[in-house]
Each structure stands twice: as C-alpha cells, then as structure tokens.
C-alpha positions as CSV (number, residue, x, y, z in Angstrom):
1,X,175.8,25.8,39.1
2,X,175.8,28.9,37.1
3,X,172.2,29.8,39.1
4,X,174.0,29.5,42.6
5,X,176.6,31.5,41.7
6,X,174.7,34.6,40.1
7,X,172.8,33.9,43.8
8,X,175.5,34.1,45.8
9,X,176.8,37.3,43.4
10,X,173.7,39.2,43.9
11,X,173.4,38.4,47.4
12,X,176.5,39.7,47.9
13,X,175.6,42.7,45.8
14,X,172.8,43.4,47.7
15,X,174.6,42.7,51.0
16,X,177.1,45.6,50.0
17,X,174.7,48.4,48.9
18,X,172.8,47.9,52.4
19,X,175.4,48.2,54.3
20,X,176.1,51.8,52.1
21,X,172.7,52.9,52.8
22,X,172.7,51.9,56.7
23,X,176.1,51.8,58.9
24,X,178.2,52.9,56.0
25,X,175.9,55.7,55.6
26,X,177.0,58.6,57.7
27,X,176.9,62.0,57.5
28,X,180.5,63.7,58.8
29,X,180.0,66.1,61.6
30,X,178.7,69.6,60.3
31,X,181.1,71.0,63.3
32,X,184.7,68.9,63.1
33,X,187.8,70.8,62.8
34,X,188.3,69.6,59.3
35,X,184.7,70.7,58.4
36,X,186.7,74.3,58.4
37,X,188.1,73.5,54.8
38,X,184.6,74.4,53.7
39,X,184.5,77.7,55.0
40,X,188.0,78.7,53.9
41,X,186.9,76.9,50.4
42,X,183.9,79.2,50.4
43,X,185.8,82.6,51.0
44,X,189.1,81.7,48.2
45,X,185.9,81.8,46.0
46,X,184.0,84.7,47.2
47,X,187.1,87.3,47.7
48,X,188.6,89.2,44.4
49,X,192.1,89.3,42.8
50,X,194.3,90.7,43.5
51,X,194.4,88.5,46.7
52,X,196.4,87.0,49.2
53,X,196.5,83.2,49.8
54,X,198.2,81.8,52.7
55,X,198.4,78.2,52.6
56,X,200.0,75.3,55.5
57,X,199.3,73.4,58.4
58,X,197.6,74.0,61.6
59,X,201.1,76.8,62.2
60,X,198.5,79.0,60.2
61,X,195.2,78.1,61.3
62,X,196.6,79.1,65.0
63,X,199.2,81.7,64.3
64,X,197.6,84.1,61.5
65,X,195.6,87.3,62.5
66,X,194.4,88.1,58.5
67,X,192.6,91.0,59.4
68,X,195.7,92.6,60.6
69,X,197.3,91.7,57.1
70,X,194.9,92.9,55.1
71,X,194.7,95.9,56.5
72,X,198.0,96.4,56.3
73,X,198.6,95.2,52.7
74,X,195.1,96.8,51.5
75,X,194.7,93.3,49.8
76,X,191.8,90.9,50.9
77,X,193.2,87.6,52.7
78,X,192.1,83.9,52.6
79,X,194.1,81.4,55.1
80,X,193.6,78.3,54.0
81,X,196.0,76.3,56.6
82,X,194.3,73.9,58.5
83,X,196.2,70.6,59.3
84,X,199.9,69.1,58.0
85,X,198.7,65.8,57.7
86,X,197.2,67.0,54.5
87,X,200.4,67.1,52.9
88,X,202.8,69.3,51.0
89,X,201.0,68.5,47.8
90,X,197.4,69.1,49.0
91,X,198.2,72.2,50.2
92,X,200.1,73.5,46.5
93,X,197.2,71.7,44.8
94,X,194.5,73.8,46.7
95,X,196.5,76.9,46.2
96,X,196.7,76.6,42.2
97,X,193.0,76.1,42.2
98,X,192.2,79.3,43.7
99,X,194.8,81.8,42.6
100,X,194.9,84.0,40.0
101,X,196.4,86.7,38.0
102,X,197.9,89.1,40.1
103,X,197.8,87.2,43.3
104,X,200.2,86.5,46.3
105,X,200.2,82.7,47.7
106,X,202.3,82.6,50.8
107,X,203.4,78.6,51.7
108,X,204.3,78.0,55.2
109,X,204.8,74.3,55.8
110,X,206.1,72.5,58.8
111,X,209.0,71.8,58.7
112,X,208.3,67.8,58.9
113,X,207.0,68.2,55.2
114,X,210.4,68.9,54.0
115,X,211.5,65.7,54.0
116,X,208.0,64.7,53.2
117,X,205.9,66.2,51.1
118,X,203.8,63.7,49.5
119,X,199.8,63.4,50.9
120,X,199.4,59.9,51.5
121,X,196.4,59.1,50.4
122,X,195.4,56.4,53.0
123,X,196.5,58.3,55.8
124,X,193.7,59.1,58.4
125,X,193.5,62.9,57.9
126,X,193.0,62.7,54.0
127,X,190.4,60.3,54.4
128,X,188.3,62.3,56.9
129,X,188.9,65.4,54.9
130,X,188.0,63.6,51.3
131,X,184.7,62.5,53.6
132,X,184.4,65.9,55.2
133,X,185.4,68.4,52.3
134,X,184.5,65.5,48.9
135,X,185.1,68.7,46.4
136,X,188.6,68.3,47.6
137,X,189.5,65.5,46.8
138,X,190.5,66.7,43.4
139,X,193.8,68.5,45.5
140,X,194.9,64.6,46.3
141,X,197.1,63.9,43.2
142,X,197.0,60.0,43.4
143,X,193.7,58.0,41.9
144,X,191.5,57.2,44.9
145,X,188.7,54.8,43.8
146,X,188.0,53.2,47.2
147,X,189.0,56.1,49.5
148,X,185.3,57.3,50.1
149,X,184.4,53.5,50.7
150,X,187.7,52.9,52.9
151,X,186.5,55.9,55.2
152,X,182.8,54.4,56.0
153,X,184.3,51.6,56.8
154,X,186.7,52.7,59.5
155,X,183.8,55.0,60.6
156,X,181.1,52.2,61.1
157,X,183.1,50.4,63.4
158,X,184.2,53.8,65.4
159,X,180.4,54.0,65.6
160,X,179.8,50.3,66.5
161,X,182.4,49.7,68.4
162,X,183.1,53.0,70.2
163,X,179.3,54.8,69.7
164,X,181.4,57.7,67.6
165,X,182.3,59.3,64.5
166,X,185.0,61.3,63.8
167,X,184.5,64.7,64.9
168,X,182.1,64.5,67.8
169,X,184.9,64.3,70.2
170,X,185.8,67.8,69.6
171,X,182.2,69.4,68.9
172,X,183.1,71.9,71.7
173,X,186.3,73.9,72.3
174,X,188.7,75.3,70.0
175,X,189.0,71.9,67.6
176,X,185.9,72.7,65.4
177,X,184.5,74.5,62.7
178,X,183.1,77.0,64.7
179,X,186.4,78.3,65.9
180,X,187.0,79.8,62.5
181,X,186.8,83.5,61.7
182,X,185.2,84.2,58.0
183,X,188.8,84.6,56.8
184,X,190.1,81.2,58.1
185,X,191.7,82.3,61.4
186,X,191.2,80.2,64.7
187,X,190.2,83.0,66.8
188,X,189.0,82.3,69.9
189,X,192.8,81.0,70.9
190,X,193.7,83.7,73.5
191,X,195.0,81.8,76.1
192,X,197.7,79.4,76.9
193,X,197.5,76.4,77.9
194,X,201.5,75.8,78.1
195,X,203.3,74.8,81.1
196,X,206.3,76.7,81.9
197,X,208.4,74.3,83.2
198,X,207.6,72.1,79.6
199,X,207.9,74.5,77.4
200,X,211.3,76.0,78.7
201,X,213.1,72.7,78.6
202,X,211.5,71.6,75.3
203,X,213.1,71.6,71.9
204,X,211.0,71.0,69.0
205,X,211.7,67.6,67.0
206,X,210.4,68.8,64.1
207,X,213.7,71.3,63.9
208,X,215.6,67.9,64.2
209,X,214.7,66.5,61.1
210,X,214.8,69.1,59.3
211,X,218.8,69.2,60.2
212,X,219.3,65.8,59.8
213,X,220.5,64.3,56.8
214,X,217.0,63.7,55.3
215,X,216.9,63.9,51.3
216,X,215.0,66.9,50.5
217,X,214.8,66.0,46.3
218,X,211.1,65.3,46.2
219,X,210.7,68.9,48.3
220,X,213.0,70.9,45.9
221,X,211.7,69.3,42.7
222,X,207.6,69.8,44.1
223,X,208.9,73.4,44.5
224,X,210.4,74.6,41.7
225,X,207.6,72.5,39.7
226,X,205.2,74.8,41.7
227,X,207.7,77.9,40.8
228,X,207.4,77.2,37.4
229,X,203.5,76.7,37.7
230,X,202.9,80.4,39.6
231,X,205.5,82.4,37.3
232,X,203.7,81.4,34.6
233,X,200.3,82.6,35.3
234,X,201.9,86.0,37.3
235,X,201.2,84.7,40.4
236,X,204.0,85.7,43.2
237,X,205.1,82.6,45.3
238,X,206.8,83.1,48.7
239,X,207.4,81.0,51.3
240,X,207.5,81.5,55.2
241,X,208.1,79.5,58.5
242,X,206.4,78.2,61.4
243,X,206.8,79.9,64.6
244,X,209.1,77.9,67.0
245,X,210.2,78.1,70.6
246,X,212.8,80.7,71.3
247,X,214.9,78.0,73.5
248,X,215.8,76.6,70.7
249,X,218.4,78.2,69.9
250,X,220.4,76.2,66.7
251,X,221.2,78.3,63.9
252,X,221.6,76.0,61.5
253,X,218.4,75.2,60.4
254,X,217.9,79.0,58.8
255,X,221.0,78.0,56.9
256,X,219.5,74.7,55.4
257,X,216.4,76.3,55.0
258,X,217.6,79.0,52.9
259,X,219.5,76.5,50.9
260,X,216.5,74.5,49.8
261,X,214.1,77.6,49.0
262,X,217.7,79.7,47.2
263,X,218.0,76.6,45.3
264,X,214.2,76.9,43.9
265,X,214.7,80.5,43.2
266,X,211.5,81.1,45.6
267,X,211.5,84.4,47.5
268,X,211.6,84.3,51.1
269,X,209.6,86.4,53.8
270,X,212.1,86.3,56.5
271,X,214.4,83.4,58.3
272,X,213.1,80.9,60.7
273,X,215.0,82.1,63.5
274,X,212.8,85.4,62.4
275,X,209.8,83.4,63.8
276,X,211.0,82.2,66.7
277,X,208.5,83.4,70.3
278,X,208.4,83.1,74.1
279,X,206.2,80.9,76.2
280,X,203.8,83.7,76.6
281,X,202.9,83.5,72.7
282,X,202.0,80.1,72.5
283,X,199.1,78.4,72.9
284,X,198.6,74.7,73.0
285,X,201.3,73.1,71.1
286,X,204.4,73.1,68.9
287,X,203.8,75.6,66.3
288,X,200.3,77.3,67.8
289,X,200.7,80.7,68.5
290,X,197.8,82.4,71.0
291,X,196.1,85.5,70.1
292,X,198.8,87.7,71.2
293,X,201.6,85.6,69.9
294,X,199.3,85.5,65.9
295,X,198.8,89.7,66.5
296,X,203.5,89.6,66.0
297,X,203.6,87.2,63.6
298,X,201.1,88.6,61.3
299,X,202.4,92.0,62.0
300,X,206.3,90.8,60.5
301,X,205.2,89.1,57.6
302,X,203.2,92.6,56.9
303,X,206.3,94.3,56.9
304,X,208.8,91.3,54.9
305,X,205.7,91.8,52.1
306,X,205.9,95.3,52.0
307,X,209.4,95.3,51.9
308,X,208.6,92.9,49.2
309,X,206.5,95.4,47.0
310,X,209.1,98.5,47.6
C-alpha cells in the first residue's frame, strides 16, 4: 500500500516538474508592452539624485514628453507609468524603491484607482508583469507563492489552444517595448487615431466614478501612509491628473479631487479641469495624449513645479 502510494507521489512529482520544463516553460516576449518596465527599471537605477520620478498608468506612458521636463527643471527624469491595472499600490511601492534624498515623485493615477487602489494580485496584468518584469514582484504587497506557477499555466493553454503567448499580438506597433524612449516615454505616438464624431459626444466613465459615491478610505489612508513614508526620507510627493476630454465639462470632480488629496496634506500640481485637451491632442484612447497633445502637458506641469520651487 505504502509502495503504491510513494508511486503514484512521485509520478506525480515527476509529471509536474516536466510539464515546468516543457509547456510551462516559456520565455515572455523580449518585445511586449509590459516588457517596458525593464527599461524604465534600468534608467530609475542609472540616473542621479536629485531626480524626478513620475509614476501612473498608461496616462503617462502616452501623455509625458520627459525631455521637455528635464530640460525645463534641469533635473534628470524617469517615467515609470506604464499600465493602471498594476494598481495604486504597485505603482507607490515602485516609487519608494527608487527615490531618494532630495528627490521629486510625481503620482498621476487614473482616476478608477481612487476608489480602488489595491493591485490584485491574480488579476491578468500583475501576473504577466511578475512573468515579464520577476524583480518586480517585490512592489506586489500580498504573498504570492503560486503566481509565477498560475501564469505558465494560463500561458500554456494560450499557446495550445490559440498557438500564442502573451505579447506576440502586439510585437509591432505602438503596444511594445520598443516604443519606449530611454526615459520611459511612448514616443512614436504622433498621430490620432480618434474619430471626431466619437470623441465629441463621448464622456469619459472613469470621471463618473470618481463622482459617485464610491468610499475613497483605502485611497486616503494608502496616501497619507505614503505621505508619511516620503516626508520622512525628504522626498517631495505631489500628485497630478490624467488628461481628459475637454467635452466634459463637470466641475465637480476638481472639487472632490482636491478634497481627497487636501485631506492627505499632499501638494497638488494643478486641478483636473487643468488637464483637460481637444480631439486634436489625443491619441488612441481615454487618457492617451499624441505627441502634440504630451509636448502641453509636460510643458504645465513644468511650470506648476516651478511654481512649486519659487
């Protein structure tokens, strides 16, 4: 009895390890999108403090000219915004690792993350990003023992089933590391691929749920804990917005907005309605500027941190 079932254990141990050594053993894309965390990883290291960090979702990754800004501000930049399904939390986590004494971190989430912040650590883009980018998984606050294994797994079958792996479907075109500038600027984004006739009767649902009655607590209390963090070490925190349509014209949200951030004591480099653009500026999506529309936005949050340092 006690034979059979060390056979059937070993069996299955050996049934497991080659499956990690054969389907499960596959090597991410060198030239996904999310494959770009290396590169901005690599620069936060390379540059010197004093230093400016911008940190958010894809708002930044399409929407930031750093050049421009570090010109400007006579500070070397590092844009480390890639994608909001990261989370909230990724993104603080990453930017405590690489600042220092002396250094600016600018936060720009979108404004879905205010009502929730957390990263989920089984949702799809964490996993490709822990698989893509493994040294970050130490930025994902929960324990994740089976996260790589989870992630092989979905891939395999992508590869059986659908002859893919994540990635592959955008190895050409502006989804892929190759887009990226050295500082961690999309860059070959000068186009726009809007329609008029969309984007003029569009209102961005993000903007909705920031106004409705969502509980911001975990938001406020991540903030003020990151406040706290950044103060500590002399490290000046601000936070900005994502660029929006311009036809959306409610007010309110720059009230509720600087509500939550007054609240946290956390310095502010202008007002959401400050970041609102025309069809013209956007690119390809809600919260994407083009080339032209990154060149204004960059330009103002030059002058709200100069302002800053009078």
């Amino acid at each position: 009895m006690i034979k059979t079932i060390l056979i059937y254990v070993v069996s299955l141990i050996a049934f497991i390890a080659v499956l990690n050594f054969t389907v499960f053993n596959i090597t991410p894309p060198n030239n996904t999108f999310l494959k770009g965390l290396e590169l901005k990883h690599k620069r936060a290291l390379r540059i010197q403090s004093p230093k400016i960090i911008i940190n958010g979702g894809s708002n930044l990754a399409f929407g930031i000219n750093s050049p421009l800004i570090e010109k400007e501000l006579n500070l070397p930049v590092c844009n480390l915004g890639i994608m909001a399904g990261l989370g909230f939390e990724y993104m603080i986590e990453q930017a405590k690792f690489y600042a220092n004494d002396g250094d600016v971190v600018i936060l720009v989430p979108e404004y879905f993350l205010y009502s929730t912040p957390e990263s989920d650590p089984k949702g799809g883009v964490l996993l490709s990003a822990a698989s893509i980018f493994p040294f970050g998984i130490q930025f994902m606050k929960e324990d994740l023992p089976f996260l790589n294994f989870q992630y092989k797994s979905q891939s395999a079958l992508k590869r059986l089933l659908l002859a893919k792996t994540d990635g592959e479907e955008n190895s050409t075109g502006v989804y892929n590391a190759s887009a990226f500038n050295e500082y961690g600027d999309i860059y070959i984004h000068d186009d726009t691929l809007f329609d008029r006739n969309i984007f003029d009767n569009y209102t961005t649902p993000l903007e909705k749920d920031v106004i409705s009655d969502a509980d911001y607590d975990d938001f406020e209390n991540l903030l003020k804990e990151t406040k706290e963090y950044f103060d500590i070490r002399n490290i000046k925190l601000y936070v900005s917005f994502p660029p929006t349509p311009n036809t959306d014209k409610r007010k309110d949200l720059d009230g509720l907005a600087m509500g939550i951030f007054g609240k946290c004591g956390i310095a502010l480099l202008g007002t959401p309605n400050d970041f609102r653009y025309g069809y013209d500026d956007f690119y390809n999506g809600l919260n994407h500027l083009n080339f032209k529309g990154a060149i204004k936005r960059s330009k103002l949050l030059s002058e709200f941190l100069i302002l800053e340092k009078e």
